[in-house]
N, C-alpha and C positions, 0 to 999 in steps of 0.2 A: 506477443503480437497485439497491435491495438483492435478496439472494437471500433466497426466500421460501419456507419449506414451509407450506402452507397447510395440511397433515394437523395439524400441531402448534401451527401461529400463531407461528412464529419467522419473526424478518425479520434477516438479518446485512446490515450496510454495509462492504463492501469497501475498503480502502484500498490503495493500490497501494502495494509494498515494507514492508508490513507484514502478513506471512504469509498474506498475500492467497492464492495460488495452496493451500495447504495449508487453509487454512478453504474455499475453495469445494468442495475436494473433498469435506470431512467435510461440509458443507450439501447439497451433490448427492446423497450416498446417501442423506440424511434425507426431500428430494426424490422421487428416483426409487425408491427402495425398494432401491437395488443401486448397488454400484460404479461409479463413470465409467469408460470404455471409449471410447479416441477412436473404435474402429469402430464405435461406436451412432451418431455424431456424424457420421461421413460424414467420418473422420479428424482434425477439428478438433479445437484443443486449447480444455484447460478455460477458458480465459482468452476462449476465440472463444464458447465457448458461453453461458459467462455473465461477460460483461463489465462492467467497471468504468465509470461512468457519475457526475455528477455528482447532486445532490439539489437540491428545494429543498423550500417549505414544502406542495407538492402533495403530494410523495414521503411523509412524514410523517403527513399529513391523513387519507392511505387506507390505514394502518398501524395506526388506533384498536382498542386489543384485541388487538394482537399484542405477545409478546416480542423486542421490538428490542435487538442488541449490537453492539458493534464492538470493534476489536482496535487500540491505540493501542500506537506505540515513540518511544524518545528521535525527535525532529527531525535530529540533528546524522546521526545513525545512519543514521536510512532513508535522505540524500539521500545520504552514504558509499555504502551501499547499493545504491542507483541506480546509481550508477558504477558499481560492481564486478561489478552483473549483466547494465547495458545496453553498456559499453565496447565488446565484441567486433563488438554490433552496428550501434552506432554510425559504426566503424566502415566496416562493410559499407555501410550508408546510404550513407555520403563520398564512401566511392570509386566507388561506383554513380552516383548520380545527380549530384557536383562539387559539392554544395552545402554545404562547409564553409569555403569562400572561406578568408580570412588563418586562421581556427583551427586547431589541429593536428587531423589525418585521425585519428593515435591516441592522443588527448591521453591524459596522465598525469593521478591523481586532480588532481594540484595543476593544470593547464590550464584542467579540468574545473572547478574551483571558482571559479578566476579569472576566468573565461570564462560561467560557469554563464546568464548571462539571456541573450549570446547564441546558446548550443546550447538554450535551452528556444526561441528565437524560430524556430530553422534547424531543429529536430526537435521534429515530436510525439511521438517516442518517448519524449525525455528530457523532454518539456514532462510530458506525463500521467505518468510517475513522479516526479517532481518538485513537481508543482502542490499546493497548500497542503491542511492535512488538512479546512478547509472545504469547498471543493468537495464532499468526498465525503462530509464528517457534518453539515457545516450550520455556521452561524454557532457556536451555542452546542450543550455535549452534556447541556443537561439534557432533553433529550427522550429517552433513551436509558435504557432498562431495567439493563440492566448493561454494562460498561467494563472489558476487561481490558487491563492492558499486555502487551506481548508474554511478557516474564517468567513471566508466570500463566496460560500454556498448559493447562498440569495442573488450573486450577482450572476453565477456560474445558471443557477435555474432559468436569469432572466432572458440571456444570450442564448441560451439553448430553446425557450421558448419561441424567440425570436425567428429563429434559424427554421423549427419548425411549424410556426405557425399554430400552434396549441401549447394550451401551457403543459411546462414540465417542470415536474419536481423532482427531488432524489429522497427517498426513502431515507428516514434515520433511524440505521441501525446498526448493531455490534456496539454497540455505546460500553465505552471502559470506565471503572470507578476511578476515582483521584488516586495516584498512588500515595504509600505510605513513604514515611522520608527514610533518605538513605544515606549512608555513612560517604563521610568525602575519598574512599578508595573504591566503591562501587559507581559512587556519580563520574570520580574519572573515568573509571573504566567503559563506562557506557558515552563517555565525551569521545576519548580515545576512539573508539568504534566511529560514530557520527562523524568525526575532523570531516571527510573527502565529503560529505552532505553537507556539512557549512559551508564550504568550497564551492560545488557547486548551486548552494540554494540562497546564499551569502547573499544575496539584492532583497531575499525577500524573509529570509532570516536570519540573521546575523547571530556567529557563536555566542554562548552565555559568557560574561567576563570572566568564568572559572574555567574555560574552557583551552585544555594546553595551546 
């Protein structure tokens, strides 16, 4: 489900590992009039209060008259991405409940790529950051008001500033290190994955030349 300030008629669609945590925040104070504060929340964090959820053509239907946007990045990037933020936890998962069978407990990105459908099958952690950027914007994005890449943060802050009349920023954060390189049966394999997100994100990211 998108976040929704109904004060202004903005609906943002969340994508998981694409600045997701940083736009919920700057939507919540649009929202609530003030800053998120987990102790408003009963200590839960921003992701528990307003959660990433999939769409369909309902979600859309009851949005007529509202400024809908979302915040679109390279494919190849966000599932990198996923790894290098969900790894530790993953982890933790593993050895907690044994459910990593033959995978490795603390795979290296290249495991993690290799491996990728069976850690999306053995974890929902990695399945919902990982899952295609349909789930969360729909088949097609010509339903959507404006599209920014991640790149155009700054334009994204300007417009929403606009909209409400105060400035707004988005917080940065979950910031991932560069990753290390990766062997050309790992980098297919995470191409492989992304193809249907070139597809549909193709206008504003076109596949790498190595890409099937």
């Amino acid at each position: 489900m998108p976040l929704i300030c109904e004060r202004l008629r903005i609906a943002y669609f969340p994508v998981p590992k694409v600045a997701c945590t940083s736009a919920k925040f700057a939507m919540h104070r649009l929202i609530a009039g003030r800053p998120f504060r987990r102790a408003r929340h009963g200590g839960r964090h921003i992701q528990a209060v307003h959660p990433t959820t999939p769409v369909d053509d309902a979600t859309f239907d009851g949005l007529r008259g509202y400024w809908t946007f979302a915040i679109l990045r390279d494919p190849l990037r966000r599932l990198v991405s996923a790894y290098a933020d969900k790894a530790d936890r993953l982890a933790a998962l593993a050895e907690r409940r044994g459910t990593a069978g033959a995978l490795p407990v603390r795979p290296s990105l290249e495991d993690f790529a290799l491996h990728l459908a069976e850690y999306r099958r053995r974890f929902h952690l990695v399945r919902h950051h990982t899952d295609p950027f349909s789930v969360f914007l729909g088949p097609s994005l010509d339903r959507f008001d404006a599209l920014y890449r991640l790149e155009e943060i700054p334009r994204l802050e300007r417009d929403l500033s606009a909209r409400a009349g105060e400035e707004i920023r988005l917080p940065h954060r979950n910031a991932s290190p560069a990753p290390p390189p990766l062997s050309p049966a790992a980098r297919a394999a995470l191409l492989r994955h992304a193809g249907p997100d070139y597809v549909l994100l193709g206008a504003f990211y076109p596949p790498p030349p190595d890409a099937a």
